[in-house]
N, C-alpha and C positions, 0 to 999 in steps of 0.2 A: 487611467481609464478603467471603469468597472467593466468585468470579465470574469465569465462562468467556470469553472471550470475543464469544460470541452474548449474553450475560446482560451485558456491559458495552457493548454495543451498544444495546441493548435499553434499559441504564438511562441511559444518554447521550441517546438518542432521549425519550425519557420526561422527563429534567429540562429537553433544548431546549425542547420544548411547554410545560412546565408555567411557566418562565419567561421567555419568549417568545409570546405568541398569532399572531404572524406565520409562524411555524415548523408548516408541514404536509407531511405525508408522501403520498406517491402512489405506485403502483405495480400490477404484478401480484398478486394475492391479498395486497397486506400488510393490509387491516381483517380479514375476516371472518375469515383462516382465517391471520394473525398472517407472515405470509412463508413463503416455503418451506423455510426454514432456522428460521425462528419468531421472526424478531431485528425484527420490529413487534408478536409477542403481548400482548395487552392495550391499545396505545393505542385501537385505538375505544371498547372500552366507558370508557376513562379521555376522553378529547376528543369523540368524535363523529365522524359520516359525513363533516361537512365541514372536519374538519384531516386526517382518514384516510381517504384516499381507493383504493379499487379503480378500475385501469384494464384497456381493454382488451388482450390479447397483440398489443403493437404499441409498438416499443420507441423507436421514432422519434416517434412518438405524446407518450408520455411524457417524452421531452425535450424539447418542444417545448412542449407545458405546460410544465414547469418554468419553463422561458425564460420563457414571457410573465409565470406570475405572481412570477418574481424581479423583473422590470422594472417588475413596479406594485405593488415593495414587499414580497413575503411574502418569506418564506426556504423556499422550499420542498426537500426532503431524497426524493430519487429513485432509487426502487430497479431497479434493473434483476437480473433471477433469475440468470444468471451471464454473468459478464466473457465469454464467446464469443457470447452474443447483446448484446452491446455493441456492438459494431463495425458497428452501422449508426449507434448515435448519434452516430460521428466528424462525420456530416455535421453535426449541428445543434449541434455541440459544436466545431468546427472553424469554421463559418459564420457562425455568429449570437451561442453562450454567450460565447467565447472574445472576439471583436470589438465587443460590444455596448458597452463604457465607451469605445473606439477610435472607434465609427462615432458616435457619440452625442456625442463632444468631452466627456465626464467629465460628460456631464449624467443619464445612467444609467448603472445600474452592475447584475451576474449576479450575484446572492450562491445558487448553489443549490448542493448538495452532488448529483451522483450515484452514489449507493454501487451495489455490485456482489460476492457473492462470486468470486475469484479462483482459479488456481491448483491443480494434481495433489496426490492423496494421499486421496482418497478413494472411488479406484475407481468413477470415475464417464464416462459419457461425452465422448467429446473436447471437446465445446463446453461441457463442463460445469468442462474444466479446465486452461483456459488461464491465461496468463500476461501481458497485453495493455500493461504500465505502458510499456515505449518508444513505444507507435501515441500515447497520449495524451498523455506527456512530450513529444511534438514538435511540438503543437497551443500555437502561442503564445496567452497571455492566460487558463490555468489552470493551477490546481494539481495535484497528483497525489500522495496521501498512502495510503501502505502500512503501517497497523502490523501491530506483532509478537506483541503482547501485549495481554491483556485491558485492562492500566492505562491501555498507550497507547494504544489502542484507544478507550476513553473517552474521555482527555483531549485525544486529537488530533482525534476527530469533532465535542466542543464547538466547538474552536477552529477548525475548517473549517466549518463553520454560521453561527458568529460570522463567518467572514469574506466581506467584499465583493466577492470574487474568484469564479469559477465551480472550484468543487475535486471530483476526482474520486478517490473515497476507495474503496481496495481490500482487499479483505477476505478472509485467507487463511483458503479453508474448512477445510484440513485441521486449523487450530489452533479453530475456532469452538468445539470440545469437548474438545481434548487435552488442558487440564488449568487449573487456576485459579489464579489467584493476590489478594490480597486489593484489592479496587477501591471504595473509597468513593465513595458519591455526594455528593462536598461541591461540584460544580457550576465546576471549578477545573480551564480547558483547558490542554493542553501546548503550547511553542509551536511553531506551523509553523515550514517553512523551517532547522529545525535536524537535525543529526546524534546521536544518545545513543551515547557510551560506554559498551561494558556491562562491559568487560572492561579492564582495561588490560594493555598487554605492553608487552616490550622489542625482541623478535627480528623479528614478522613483525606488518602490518595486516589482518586479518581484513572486508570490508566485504560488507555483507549486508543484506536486509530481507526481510519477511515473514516465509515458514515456514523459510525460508534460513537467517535470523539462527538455529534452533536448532538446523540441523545445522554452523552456523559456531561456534557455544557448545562442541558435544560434538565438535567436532574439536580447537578448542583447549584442552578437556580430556583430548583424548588425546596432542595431542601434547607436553601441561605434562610427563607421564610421560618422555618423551624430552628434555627440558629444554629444550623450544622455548616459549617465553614470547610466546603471542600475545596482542594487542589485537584486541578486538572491536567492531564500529563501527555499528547499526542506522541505517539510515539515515533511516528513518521517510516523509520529504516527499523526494518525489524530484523536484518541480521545485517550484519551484526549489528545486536540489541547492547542501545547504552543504559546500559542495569545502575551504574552509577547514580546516571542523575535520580531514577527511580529509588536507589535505598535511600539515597539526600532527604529525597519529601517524605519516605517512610519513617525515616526516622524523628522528621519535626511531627508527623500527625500520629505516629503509630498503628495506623488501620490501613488497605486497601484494599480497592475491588477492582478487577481486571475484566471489561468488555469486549467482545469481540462476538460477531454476526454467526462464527463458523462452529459445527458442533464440538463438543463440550470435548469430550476423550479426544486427548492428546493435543488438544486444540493450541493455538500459542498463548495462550491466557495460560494454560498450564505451564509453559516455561516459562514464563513471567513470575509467576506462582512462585516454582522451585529457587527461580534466582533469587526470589527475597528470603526465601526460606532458608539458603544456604549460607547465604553473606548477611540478613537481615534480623535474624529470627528475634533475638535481644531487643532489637528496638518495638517488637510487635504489643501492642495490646490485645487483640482479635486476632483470630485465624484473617488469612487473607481468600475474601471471596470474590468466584469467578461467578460472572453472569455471561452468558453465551445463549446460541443457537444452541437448536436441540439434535441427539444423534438419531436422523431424518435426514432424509433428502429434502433440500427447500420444497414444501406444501408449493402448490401452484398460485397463480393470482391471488386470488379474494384472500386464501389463509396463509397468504408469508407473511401475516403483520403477527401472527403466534409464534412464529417461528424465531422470530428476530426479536431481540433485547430493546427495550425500550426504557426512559424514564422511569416506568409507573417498577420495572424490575431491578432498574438500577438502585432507584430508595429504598423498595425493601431489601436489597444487601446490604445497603450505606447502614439503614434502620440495625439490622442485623448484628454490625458488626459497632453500632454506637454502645450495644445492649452489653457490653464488656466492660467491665471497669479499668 
């Protein structure tokens, strides 16, 4: 069945519960009035008040539940309304989620998921569209999973619920509706920790995630036109980062440009960077260039399309880095 990717959220959250009873959702408006984006609509009246839980606007609050009841057992899946009101959960996510199997000697373990829409492109306030994956990528002892797509969208949220680690899965709002693709619910996660080829090339490495990954798709269909044959590299789980499969296609194209919406310093395009740089460098023809957001606060409305990477930037780095013999 074609499904957006809010409707592949939606039905990933829906087969955790229904095969799982330890798997409960909590957050601001996700029972009554289904999330603010609508990606919990229908599980109360499907489970109940008590796996769907409504909390107060208080976002520290709700990760701090999470914590306790991963630690005595549920899998609980945490919404926070978007990634700019995140950045107080770093405390209890940095403190406690992240060191709990560490401070405990592997005698408990944070299996909680906190999702979050992410991310510019829909003309919405600046806290409404951020880009936060390096603050949580640098919090040892979680995950941090970004898909691109409805599919993977499903099958990487199972397989982050399913896991015993604390993962914080991001969620690019601009794609929530931009378009479908066909997403079965056969209950069957993708796995963490890996990179997805979407594309393969010869000439240049393409690396990207989220809503990146589709303007890193329609660059290097523009520049196939020009007979520059790029690989395209989604990278899905951004910690831990599979750097592997990344120096593989480096090493067949010897060029890459690393995409990403969030600004430039320190951004994870720059540890992408350095991973190839340290295990890579030899196979390089070109420096490897980053395209990013800029170090700004997302511009409001009308000017986040300057703020955000697009195509028309992605080619002149690809261009950039062809200019190398």
């Amino acid at each position: 069945m074609q499904r957006n990717l809010v409707e592949a959220i939606n039905l990933a959250l829906a087969r955790a519960m229904a095969d799982d009873e330890r798997v409960v959702v909590l957050g601001e408006d996700v029972a009554r009035n289904g999330g603010v984006f609508r990606a919990t609509v229908g599980l109360l009246e499907r489970f109940g008040p008590a796996r769907v839980i409504d909390t107060p606007l208080a976002e520290q609050l709700i990760t701090g539940m999470a914590i306790g009841m991963a630690a005595e057992g549920l899998r609980p899946v945490a919404e926070i309304q978007f990634a700019g009101f995140a950045y107080v959960t770093i405390d209890q996510m940095l403190n406690h989620a992240g060191r709990l199997r560490h401070r405990t000697q592997g005698r408990l373990a944070c299996p909680l998921v906190l999702r979050t829409p992410c991310g510019a492109g829909i003309r919405a306030p600046e806290h409404h569209s951020e880009s936060p994956e390096a603050m949580f990528a640098h919090i040892p002892g979680i995950r941090v999973v970004y898909p691109s797509s409805p599919r993977r969208a499903y099958g990487l949220l199972l397989a982050s619920i399913a896991s015993n680690d604390p993962v914080v899965f991001l969620e690019p709002s601009r794609l929530y509706r931009l378009f479908k693709e066909e997403v079965e619910d056969d209950g069957a996660p993708l796995p963490l920790d890996t990179c997805f080829v979407l594309r393969e090339g010869r000439d240049v490495t393409l690396v990207a995630w989220g809503a990146m990954l589709h303007e890193s798709l329609a660059a290097a269909d523009e520049l196939a036109a020009e007979g520059i044959d790029a690989e395209v590299i989604d990278v899905a789980t951004l910690k831990p980062l599979d750097l592997d499969t990344i120096l593989a296609s480096v090493a067949k194209t010897g060029r890459c440009v690393v995409v990403t919406e969030a600004p430039r310093t320190a951004s994870f395009a720059s540890e992408v960077a350095a991973g190839i740089a340290e295990r890579g460098l030899l196979t390089l023809t070109a420096p490897v260039e980053r395209v990013t957001g800029w170090d700004t606060v997302t511009p409001l409305a009308r000017l986040e399309g300057r703020h955000m990477p697009d195509r028309d930037r992605i080619g002149a780095a690809v261009r950039r880095a062809m200019a190398y013999a």
